[in-house]
N, C-alpha and C positions, 0 to 999 in steps of 0.2 A: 432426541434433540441434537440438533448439528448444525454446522455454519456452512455456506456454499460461497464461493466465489468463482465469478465467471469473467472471462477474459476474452474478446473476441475483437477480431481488426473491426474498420469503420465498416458500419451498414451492413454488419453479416448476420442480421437480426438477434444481437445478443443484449440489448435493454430489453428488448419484448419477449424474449425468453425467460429474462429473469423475472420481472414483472408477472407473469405467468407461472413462474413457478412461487415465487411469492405467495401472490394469491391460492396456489394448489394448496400449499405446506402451511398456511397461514403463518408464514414468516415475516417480516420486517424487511422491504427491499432499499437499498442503501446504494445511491452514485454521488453525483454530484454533493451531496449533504455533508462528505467527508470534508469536501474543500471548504465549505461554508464553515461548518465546524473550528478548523482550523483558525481562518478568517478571523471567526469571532472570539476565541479563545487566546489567540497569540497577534489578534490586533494587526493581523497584516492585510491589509486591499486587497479581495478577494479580486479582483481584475490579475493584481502579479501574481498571484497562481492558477490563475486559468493561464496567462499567457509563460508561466514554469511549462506548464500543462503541453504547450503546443508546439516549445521552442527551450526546450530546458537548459540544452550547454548555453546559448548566447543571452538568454536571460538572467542566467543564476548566474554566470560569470561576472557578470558587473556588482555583485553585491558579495562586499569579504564575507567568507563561508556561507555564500549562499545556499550552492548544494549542501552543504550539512546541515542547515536550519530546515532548509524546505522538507528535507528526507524525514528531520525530527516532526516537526510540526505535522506533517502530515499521517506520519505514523501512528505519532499519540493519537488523533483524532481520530485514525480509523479503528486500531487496536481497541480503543474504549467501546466505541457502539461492538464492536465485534463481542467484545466480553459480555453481551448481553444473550449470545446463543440466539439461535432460528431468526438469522440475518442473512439474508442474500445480500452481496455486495458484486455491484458489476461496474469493473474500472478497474484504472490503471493500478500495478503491484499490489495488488490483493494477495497473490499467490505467493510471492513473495516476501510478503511479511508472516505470514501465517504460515511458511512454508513447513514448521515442523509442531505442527503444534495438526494432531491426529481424529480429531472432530470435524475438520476443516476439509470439506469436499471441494477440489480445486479443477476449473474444467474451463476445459478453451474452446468456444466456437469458432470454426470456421467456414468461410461459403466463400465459391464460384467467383473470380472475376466478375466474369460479364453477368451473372445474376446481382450483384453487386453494383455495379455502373447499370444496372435497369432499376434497382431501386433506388438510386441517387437520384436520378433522372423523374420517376416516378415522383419523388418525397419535392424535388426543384420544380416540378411542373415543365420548364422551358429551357431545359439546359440539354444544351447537346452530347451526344454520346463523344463526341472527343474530351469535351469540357471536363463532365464526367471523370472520365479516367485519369485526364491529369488532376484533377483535386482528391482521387483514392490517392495514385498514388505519390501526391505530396504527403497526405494525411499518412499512409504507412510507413513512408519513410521517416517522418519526425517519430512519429509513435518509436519506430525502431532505435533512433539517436534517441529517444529518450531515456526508455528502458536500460540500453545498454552506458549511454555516460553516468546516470544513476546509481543503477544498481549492476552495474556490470553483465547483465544479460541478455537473452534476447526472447523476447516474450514468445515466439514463434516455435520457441524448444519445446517438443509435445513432450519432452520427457520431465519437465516443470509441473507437468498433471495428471493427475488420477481418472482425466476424463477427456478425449476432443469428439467432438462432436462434429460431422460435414453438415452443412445444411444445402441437401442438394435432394439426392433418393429419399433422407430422411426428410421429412417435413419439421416446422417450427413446434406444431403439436406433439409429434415424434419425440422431439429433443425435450419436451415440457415430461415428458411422462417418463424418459431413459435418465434424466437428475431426480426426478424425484423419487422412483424407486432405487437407485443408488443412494438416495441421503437417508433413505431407511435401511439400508445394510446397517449391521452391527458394528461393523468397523467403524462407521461414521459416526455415531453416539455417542454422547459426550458422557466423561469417565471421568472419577476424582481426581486420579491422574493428568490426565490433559487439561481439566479444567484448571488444576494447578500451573501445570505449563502455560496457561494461557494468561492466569492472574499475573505470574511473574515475567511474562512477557511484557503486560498492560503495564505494571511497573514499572519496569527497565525503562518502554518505551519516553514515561512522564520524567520519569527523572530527568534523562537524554535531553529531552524539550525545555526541562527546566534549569538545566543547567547551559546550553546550549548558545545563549546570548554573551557567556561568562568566558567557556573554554568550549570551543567550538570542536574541540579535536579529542573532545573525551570520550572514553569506551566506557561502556555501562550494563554490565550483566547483573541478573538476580535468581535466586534460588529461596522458593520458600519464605520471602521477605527481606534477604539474606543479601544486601544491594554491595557487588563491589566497581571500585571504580578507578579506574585505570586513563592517568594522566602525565603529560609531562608538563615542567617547570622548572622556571629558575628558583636556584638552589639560595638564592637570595629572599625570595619570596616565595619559600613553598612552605612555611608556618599562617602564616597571614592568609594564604590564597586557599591552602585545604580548609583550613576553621572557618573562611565561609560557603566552599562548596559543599561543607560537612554542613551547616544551618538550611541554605539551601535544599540541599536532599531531603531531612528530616521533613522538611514541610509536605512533602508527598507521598498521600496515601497508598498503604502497601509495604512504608519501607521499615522493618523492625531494625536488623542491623546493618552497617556502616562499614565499608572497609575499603579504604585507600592507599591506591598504589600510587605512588609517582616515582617518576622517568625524571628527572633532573637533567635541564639544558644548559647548556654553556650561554652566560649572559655577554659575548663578543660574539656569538655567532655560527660560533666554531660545533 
């Protein structure tokens, strides 16, 4: 049992990769469903995070902490289906959320420009090969501002993964059969260990979300249940403001113990 996440620019046939490996591994394949999830769990119009999605600095800029809710919300939502093992998930920071958590088969497609602007063109019927290529590459340029105002990186980094893939000599069949026997290596197999890593991830992650509308600037790690949390505050109000991020947390499944840190800010400014 293992989790796969695929990452690939637009149109380098990496939905129907996964889909396909899906269906090989008899796993659960996961895209779009992460944002819907979100959407519906933290009640945000699924429209602003398709358009987080396309355009993330000028979108999330306009909303205080936006980038840090969107990061949150989204996270929880993926990390949860992911804890469910033999999940293919193909979309944005997969790989990086799951970065270290050792079940998790991480792999990047890539393909060919101009194999690329022939399948745009093919999928539009009536668009021209110029048209084409300016709409890749507006679409890889945002992808690229997105990743990197995000999460600081750049999804193009092959050394982000355990696997790239060309889709060129190799074929899409090709690339269906070179994941899937990779996700039966032994490495990939999920272990009490990792599994733990990953509960305590899912944890981490829900708290983060559920604390996130409160103090938007909170760090939130977990070990074993073992949740601590790391915040700053006025020194005025950091009896009142822990006692209810400490009610808060409890309410979320996973968390046994409690332990907070605060940072104390100067209430002028200073």
């Amino acid at each position: 049992m293992s989790c796969i996440t695929i990452s690939r620019g637009s149109y380098s046939y990496g939905k129907e990769i996964a889909e396909k490996v899906a269906v090989r591994l008899k796993y659960e394949c996961v895209g779009r469903d992460a944002l819907l999830d979100a959407s519906e769990t933290f009640n945000i119009p699924e429209i602003k995070l398709l358009e987080a999605i396309r355009d993330a600095p000028s979108i999330l800029g306009r909303f205080t902490y936006g980038k840090e809710r969107y990061i949150s919300y989204i996270q929880s939502a993926l990390l949860n289906k992911m804890q469910k093992d033999n999940i293919v998930y193909h979309g944005l920071a997969g790989h990086f959320f799951l970065k270290n958590i050792s079940h998790v088969l991480k792999v990047r497609i890539i393909a060919d420009l101009e194999d690329r602007i022939a399948y745009k063109m093919k999928l539009e019927g009536n668009l021209s090969r110029e048209a084409a290529q300016r709409l890749l590459k507006k679409i890889d340029e945002e992808r690229v501002k997105w990743s990197q105002h995000l999460y600081g990186i750049d999804s193009r980094d092959s050394s982000l993964y355990d696997l790239v893939v060309h889709i060129k000599t190799l074929t899409v069949e090709d690339a269906v059969d070179i994941i899937c026997n990779t996700a039966r290596l032994e490495h990939f197999q999920t272990t009490p260990e990792s599994q733990q890593a990953m509960k305590d991830l899912v944890t981490a992650a829900s708290v983060k979300a559920a604390l996130v509308p409160f103090v938007p600037d909170v760090e939130v790690s977990c070990s074993h249940g073992n949740v601590q949390l790391s915040l700053r505050v006025s020194k005025y109000g950091k009896n009142s403001m822990t006692g209810e991020i400490e009610k808060i947390t409890r309410t979320v499944k996973g968390v046994e113990n409690i332990e907070i840190r605060v940072h104390p800010t100067s209430d002028f400014g200073g």
